[in-house]
C-alpha positions as CSV (number, residue, x, y, z in Angstrom):
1,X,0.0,0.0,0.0
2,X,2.0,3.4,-0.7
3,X,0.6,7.1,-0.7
4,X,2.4,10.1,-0.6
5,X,6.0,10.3,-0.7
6,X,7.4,10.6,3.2
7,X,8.6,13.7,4.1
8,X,10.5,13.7,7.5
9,X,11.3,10.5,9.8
10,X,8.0,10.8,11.7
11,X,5.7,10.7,8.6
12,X,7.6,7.4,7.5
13,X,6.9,6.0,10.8
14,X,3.3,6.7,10.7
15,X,3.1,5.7,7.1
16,X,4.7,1.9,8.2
17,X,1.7,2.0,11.2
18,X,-1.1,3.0,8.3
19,X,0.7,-0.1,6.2
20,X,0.7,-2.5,9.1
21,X,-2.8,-1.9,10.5
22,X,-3.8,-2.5,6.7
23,X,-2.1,-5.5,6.4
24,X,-3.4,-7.0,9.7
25,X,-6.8,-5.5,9.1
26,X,-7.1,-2.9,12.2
27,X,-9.3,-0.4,10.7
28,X,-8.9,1.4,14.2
29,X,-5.1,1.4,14.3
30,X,-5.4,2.2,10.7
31,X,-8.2,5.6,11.4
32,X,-5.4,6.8,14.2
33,X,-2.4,6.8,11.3
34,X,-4.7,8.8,8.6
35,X,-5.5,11.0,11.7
36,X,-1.3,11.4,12.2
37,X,-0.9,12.2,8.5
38,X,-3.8,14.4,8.3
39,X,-2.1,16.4,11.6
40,X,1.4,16.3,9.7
41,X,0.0,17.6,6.3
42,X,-1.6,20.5,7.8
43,X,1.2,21.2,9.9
44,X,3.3,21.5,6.4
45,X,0.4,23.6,5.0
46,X,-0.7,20.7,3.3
47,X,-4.3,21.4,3.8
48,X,-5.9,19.3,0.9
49,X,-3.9,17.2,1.9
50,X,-4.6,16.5,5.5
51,X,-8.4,17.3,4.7
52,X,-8.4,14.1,2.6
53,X,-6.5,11.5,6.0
54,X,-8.9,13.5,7.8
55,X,-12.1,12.1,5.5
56,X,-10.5,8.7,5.4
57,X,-10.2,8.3,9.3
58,X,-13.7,9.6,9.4
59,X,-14.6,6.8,7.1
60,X,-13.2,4.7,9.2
61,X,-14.1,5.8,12.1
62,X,-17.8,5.4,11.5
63,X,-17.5,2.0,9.5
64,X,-16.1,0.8,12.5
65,X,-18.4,2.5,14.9
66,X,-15.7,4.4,16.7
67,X,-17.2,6.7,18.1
68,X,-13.7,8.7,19.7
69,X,-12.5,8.6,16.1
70,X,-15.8,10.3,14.8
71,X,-15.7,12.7,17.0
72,X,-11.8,13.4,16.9
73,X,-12.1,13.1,13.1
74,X,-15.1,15.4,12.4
75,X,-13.9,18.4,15.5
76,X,-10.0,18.5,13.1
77,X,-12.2,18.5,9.7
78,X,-14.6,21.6,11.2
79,X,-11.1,23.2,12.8
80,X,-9.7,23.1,8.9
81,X,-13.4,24.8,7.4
82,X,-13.3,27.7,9.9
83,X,-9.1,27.8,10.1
C-alpha cells in the first residue's frame, strides 16, 4: 500500500503504522495513522492534503463505529473549514 511520498522520519513512521494496520486489518489502528498524516500535512500547509487522512479516518471511524474517532475526526475537519 504506498501514498504520498514521506517527508520527514515521523511521517515514515506513521506511514509503516497506516501499512501494518492495513495488512493485519485494524481499521482502528489504521483511522489513528490517517488522523497522524492528516495532523502532519496541515502542519506542512498541506491542507488538501490533510483534509483528505482526515475524511478517510472519518470513514473509518464510522464504518467501525468508533465513536472517539468520529468525534476526533469530524472536530479537526470543522477546525480546517473555519481555520
Amino acid at each position: 500500500m504506498s501514498f504520498i511520498r514521506c517527508q520527514g522520519r515521523n511521517c515514515c513512521c506513521v506511514f509503516q503504522v497506516l501499512n501494518i494496520a492495513h495488512d493485519i486489518g485494524d481499521r482502528t489502528l489504521e483511522a489513528r495513522a490517517y488522523a497522524g498524516l492528516g495532523h502532519a500535512a496541515r502542519s506542512k500547509g498541506d491542507h488538501a492534503q490533510a483534509k483528505s487522512f482526515h475524511e478517510k479516518q472519518l470513514d473509518n471511524a464510522l464504518q467501525t463505529k468508533d465513536r472517539v474517532g468520529y468525534i476526533s475526526s469530524g472536530t479537526t475537519l470543522c477546525q480546517q473549514l473555519y481555520s
